[in-house]
N, C-alpha and C positions, 0 to 999 in steps of 0.2 A: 439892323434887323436880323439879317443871318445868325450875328453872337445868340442874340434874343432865342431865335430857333432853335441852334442848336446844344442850347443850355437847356430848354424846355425838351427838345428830342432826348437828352441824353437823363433827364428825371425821368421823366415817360419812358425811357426803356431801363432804370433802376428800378422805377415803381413795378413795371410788368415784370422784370427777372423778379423781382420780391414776392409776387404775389405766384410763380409758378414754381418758386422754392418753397412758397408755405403752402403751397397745393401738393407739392413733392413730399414736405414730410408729411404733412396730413394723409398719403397714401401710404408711405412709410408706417405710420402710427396707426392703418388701420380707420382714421375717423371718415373717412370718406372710400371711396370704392369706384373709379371709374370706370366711365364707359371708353373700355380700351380702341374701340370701333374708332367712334368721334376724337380721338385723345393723336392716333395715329394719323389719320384723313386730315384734322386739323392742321399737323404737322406739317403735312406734304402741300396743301391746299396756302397755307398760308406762305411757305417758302416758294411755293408759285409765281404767287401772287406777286413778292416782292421783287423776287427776277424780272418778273411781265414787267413790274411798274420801270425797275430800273433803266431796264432795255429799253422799252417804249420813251420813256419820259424823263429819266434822270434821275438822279440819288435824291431823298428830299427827308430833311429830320423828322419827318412825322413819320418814316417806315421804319425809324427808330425800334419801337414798340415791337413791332410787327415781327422783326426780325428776332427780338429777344424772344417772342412769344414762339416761332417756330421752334428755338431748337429748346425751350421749355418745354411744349408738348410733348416735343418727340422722346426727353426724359421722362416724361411723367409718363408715356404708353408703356415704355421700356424697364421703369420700373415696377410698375403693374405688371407686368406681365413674368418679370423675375420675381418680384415677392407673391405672386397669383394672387392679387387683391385687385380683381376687377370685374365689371360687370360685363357680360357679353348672354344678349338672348339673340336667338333663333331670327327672330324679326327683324333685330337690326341691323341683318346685313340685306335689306331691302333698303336700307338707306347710305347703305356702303353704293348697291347699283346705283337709285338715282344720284347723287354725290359722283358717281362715275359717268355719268351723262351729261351733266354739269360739266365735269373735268374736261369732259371732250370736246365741246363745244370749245369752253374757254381753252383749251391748246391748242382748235384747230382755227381761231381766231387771230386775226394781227391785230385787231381793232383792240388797243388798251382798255377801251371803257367796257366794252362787250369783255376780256378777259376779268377785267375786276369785277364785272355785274355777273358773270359768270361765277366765279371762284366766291363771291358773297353766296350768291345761291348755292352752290356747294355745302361752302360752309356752314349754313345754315338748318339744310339736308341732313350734313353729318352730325351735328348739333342736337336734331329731336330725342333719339336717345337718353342723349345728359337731361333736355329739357323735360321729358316723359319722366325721367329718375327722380328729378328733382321737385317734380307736381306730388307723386304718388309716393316715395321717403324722402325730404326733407334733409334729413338727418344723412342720407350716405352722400349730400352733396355740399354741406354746409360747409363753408370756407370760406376765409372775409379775403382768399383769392380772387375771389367776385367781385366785390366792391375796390379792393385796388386795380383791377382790370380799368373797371370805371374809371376812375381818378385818370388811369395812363391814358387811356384813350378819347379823353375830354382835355386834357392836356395835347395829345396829337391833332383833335379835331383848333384848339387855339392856333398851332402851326401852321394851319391849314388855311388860315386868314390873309389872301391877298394872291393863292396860288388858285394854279388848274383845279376845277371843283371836283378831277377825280379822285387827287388825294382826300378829300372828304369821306368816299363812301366806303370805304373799310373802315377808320374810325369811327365814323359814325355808326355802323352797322354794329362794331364791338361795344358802343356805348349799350346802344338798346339790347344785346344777347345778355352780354356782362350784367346790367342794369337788373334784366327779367331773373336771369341766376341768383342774383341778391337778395331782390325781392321772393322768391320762391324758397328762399330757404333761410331765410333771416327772419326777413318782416313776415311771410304770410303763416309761420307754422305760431308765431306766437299769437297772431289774429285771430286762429282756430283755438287753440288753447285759453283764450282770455274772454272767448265768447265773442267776440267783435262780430259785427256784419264783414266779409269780404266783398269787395267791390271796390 
Protein backbone atom coordinates (compact mmCIF):
# COMPACT_ATOMS: atom_id res chain seq x y z
CA UNK A 1 0.00 0.00 0.00
CA UNK A 2 2.88 2.66 0.65
CA UNK A 3 4.39 1.89 -3.18
CA UNK A 4 0.41 2.56 -4.01
CA UNK A 5 0.75 6.09 -2.17
CA UNK A 6 3.52 7.09 -2.95
CA UNK A 7 3.17 6.62 -6.71
CA UNK A 8 -0.06 8.44 -6.39
CA UNK A 9 1.66 11.34 -4.07
CA UNK A 10 4.37 11.64 -6.61
CA UNK A 11 1.49 12.13 -9.86
CA UNK A 12 -0.37 14.35 -7.51
CA UNK A 13 2.54 16.53 -6.96
CA UNK A 14 3.63 16.30 -11.13
CA UNK A 15 -0.08 17.15 -11.86
CA UNK A 16 0.09 20.21 -9.18
CA UNK A 17 3.79 21.54 -10.52
CA UNK A 18 2.04 21.27 -14.09
CA UNK A 19 -0.65 23.05 -13.42
CA UNK A 20 1.33 25.99 -11.54
CA UNK A 21 3.72 26.17 -14.56
CA UNK A 22 0.70 26.61 -16.83
CA UNK A 23 -0.50 29.13 -14.34
CA UNK A 24 3.20 30.56 -14.52
CA UNK A 25 3.29 31.06 -18.21
CA UNK A 26 -0.34 32.04 -18.41
CA UNK A 27 0.89 35.05 -16.18
CA UNK A 28 3.89 35.30 -18.31
CA UNK A 29 1.77 35.56 -21.55
CA UNK A 30 -0.29 38.09 -19.92
CA UNK A 31 -3.73 35.65 -20.10
CA UNK A 32 -4.54 35.93 -16.61
CA UNK A 33 -3.46 38.59 -13.92
CA UNK A 34 -3.26 37.51 -10.43
CA UNK A 35 -4.16 38.45 -7.36
CA UNK A 36 -0.54 38.95 -6.03
CA UNK A 37 -2.16 39.27 -2.31
CA UNK A 38 -3.76 35.53 -2.36
CA UNK A 39 -0.68 34.11 -4.66
CA UNK A 40 1.84 35.23 -1.70
CA UNK A 41 -0.45 34.26 1.62
CA UNK A 42 -1.13 31.10 -0.23
CA UNK A 43 2.64 30.49 -0.46
CA UNK A 44 3.50 31.05 3.13
CA UNK A 45 0.04 29.46 4.55
CA UNK A 46 0.49 26.41 2.64
CA UNK A 47 4.20 25.87 3.55
CA UNK A 48 2.90 26.19 7.07
CA UNK A 49 0.63 24.03 6.88
CA UNK A 50 3.02 21.28 5.66
CA UNK A 51 5.77 21.91 8.46
CA UNK A 52 2.59 21.80 11.18
CA UNK A 53 1.52 18.60 9.57
CA UNK A 54 5.07 17.16 9.36
CA UNK A 55 6.07 18.08 12.87
CA UNK A 56 2.66 17.13 14.53
CA UNK A 57 1.99 13.97 12.59
CA UNK A 58 4.69 12.66 10.12
CA UNK A 59 5.63 12.92 6.31
CA UNK A 60 2.55 11.36 4.41
CA UNK A 61 2.33 11.17 0.25
CA UNK A 62 -0.64 13.15 0.08
CA UNK A 63 1.33 16.50 1.22
CA UNK A 64 2.95 15.67 -1.91
CA UNK A 65 0.69 18.13 -3.71
CA UNK A 66 0.92 20.54 -1.17
CA UNK A 67 4.39 20.97 -1.04
CA UNK A 68 4.83 21.47 -4.88
CA UNK A 69 1.97 23.87 -4.57
CA UNK A 70 3.84 26.11 -1.99
CA UNK A 71 6.84 26.82 -3.85
CA UNK A 72 4.59 27.27 -7.22
CA UNK A 73 2.69 30.01 -5.59
CA UNK A 74 5.52 31.68 -4.39
CA UNK A 75 6.74 31.76 -8.31
CA UNK A 76 3.72 32.69 -9.58
CA UNK A 77 3.50 36.04 -6.87
CA UNK A 78 7.18 36.71 -7.73
CA UNK A 79 6.66 36.71 -11.18
CA UNK A 80 3.76 38.98 -10.97
CA UNK A 81 5.22 41.08 -9.47
CA UNK A 82 8.47 41.22 -11.75
CA UNK A 83 6.60 41.26 -15.07
CA UNK A 84 3.69 43.84 -13.01
CA UNK A 85 0.93 41.76 -14.29
CA UNK A 86 -1.07 41.51 -11.34
CA UNK A 87 -4.03 42.47 -9.56
CA UNK A 88 -3.91 44.21 -6.20
CA UNK A 89 -7.00 46.56 -4.88
CA UNK A 90 -7.23 48.61 -1.98
CA UNK A 91 -9.70 46.09 -0.24
CA UNK A 92 -7.86 43.18 -0.33
CA UNK A 93 -5.61 43.85 2.08
CA UNK A 94 -8.52 43.51 4.43
CA UNK A 95 -8.23 39.90 3.72
CA UNK A 96 -4.45 40.03 3.98
CA UNK A 97 -5.52 41.12 8.15
CA UNK A 98 -8.11 38.49 8.45
CA UNK A 99 -5.87 35.63 6.83
CA UNK A 100 -3.52 37.12 9.54
CA UNK A 101 -5.65 36.32 12.29
CA UNK A 102 -6.12 33.09 11.12
CA UNK A 103 -2.22 32.68 10.90
CA UNK A 104 -2.21 33.57 14.57
CA UNK A 105 -4.23 31.43 15.92
CA UNK A 106 -3.05 28.46 13.74
CA UNK A 107 0.82 29.39 14.98
CA UNK A 108 -0.18 30.05 18.30
CA UNK A 109 -1.83 26.39 18.34
CA UNK A 110 0.02 22.95 19.08
CA UNK A 111 -3.20 21.34 18.28
CA UNK A 112 -2.47 19.87 14.48
CA UNK A 113 -6.16 19.80 13.68
CA UNK A 114 -6.79 23.38 15.05
CA UNK A 115 -3.42 24.34 12.91
CA UNK A 116 -4.86 22.84 9.57
CA UNK A 117 -8.53 24.02 10.45
CA UNK A 118 -6.75 27.16 10.90
CA UNK A 119 -4.50 27.64 7.87
CA UNK A 120 -7.77 26.15 5.68
CA UNK A 121 -9.54 29.21 6.91
CA UNK A 122 -6.70 31.36 6.07
CA UNK A 123 -6.50 30.15 3.17
CA UNK A 124 -9.62 30.60 2.07
CA UNK A 125 -9.64 34.25 3.41
CA UNK A 126 -6.69 34.85 1.28
CA UNK A 127 -8.42 33.23 -1.68
CA UNK A 128 -11.85 35.71 -1.96
CA UNK A 129 -9.77 38.14 -3.96
CA UNK A 130 -9.02 35.50 -6.84
CA UNK A 131 -12.48 34.19 -6.15
CA UNK A 132 -14.16 37.90 -6.45
CA UNK A 133 -11.83 38.15 -9.70
CA UNK A 134 -12.97 35.28 -11.06
CA UNK A 135 -17.05 35.87 -10.56
CA UNK A 136 -16.87 39.42 -12.04
CA UNK A 137 -13.66 38.79 -15.17
CA UNK A 138 -13.70 35.25 -16.03
CA UNK A 139 -11.40 35.79 -18.54
CA UNK A 140 -8.16 37.24 -16.09
CA UNK A 141 -8.59 34.01 -14.25
CA UNK A 142 -9.08 31.30 -16.81
CA UNK A 143 -6.58 28.56 -16.56
CA UNK A 144 -7.21 24.82 -16.96
CA UNK A 145 -4.47 25.26 -13.77
CA UNK A 146 -7.75 24.95 -12.07
CA UNK A 147 -9.00 21.75 -13.14
CA UNK A 148 -5.49 20.11 -12.73
CA UNK A 149 -5.54 21.39 -9.20
CA UNK A 150 -8.56 19.14 -8.97
CA UNK A 151 -7.25 15.99 -10.48
CA UNK A 152 -4.05 16.53 -7.78
CA UNK A 153 -6.00 16.97 -5.13
CA UNK A 154 -8.63 14.08 -5.51
CA UNK A 155 -5.69 12.12 -6.13
CA UNK A 156 -4.23 13.27 -2.59
CA UNK A 157 -7.76 12.98 -1.08
CA UNK A 158 -7.49 8.72 -2.66
CA UNK A 159 -4.09 8.70 -0.36
CA UNK A 160 -5.97 9.73 2.19
CA UNK A 161 -7.95 6.43 2.59
CA UNK A 162 -7.19 4.42 5.67
CA UNK A 163 -5.15 7.37 7.45
CA UNK A 164 -5.61 10.08 10.32
CA UNK A 165 -8.77 12.09 8.73
CA UNK A 166 -6.65 15.24 9.09
CA UNK A 167 -4.78 14.57 6.15
CA UNK A 168 -8.27 14.86 4.46
CA UNK A 169 -9.03 18.37 5.17
CA UNK A 170 -6.58 20.37 3.08
CA UNK A 171 -7.22 18.11 0.16
CA UNK A 172 -10.36 18.09 0.31
CA UNK A 173 -10.62 21.92 0.91
CA UNK A 174 -8.26 22.35 -2.50
CA UNK A 175 -10.89 19.96 -4.18
CA UNK A 176 -13.81 22.44 -3.53
CA UNK A 177 -11.58 26.02 -4.06
CA UNK A 178 -9.78 24.49 -7.12
CA UNK A 179 -13.39 22.84 -8.24
CA UNK A 180 -15.30 26.61 -7.76
CA UNK A 181 -12.13 28.37 -9.75
CA UNK A 182 -12.92 25.92 -12.70
CA UNK A 183 -16.36 26.25 -12.72
CA UNK A 184 -16.22 30.08 -12.54
CA UNK A 185 -14.17 30.50 -15.37
CA UNK A 186 -14.61 27.65 -17.71
CA UNK A 187 -18.10 26.32 -17.22
CA UNK A 188 -20.01 29.40 -16.03
CA UNK A 189 -18.76 32.34 -18.57
CA UNK A 190 -19.87 29.99 -21.44
CA UNK A 191 -23.41 29.35 -19.38
CA UNK A 192 -23.85 33.38 -19.72
CA UNK A 193 -22.81 33.58 -23.17
CA UNK A 194 -25.17 30.49 -24.60
CA UNK A 195 -28.17 31.82 -22.68
CA UNK A 196 -28.23 28.95 -20.28
CA UNK A 197 -30.14 29.45 -16.82
CA UNK A 198 -27.24 29.42 -14.00
CA UNK A 199 -27.87 27.49 -11.15
Amino acid sequence: MQQVERILGLVAGIIIFGAQVVYLINTIGRKVRPSVLSWTGWAFLMGTSVVAQVVGKGWQWSMTGILFSTVGCLAISTTAVLTRNYSLERKDWLYVILGALCVGVYLLSANPWMTTIFAIGADAVLGVPTIKKAWHDPVSERSWAWVMGVISSTLALVICVGHDWIYVLFPGYLVLFNGLLAYLTQVAPRRQVTGAPRG
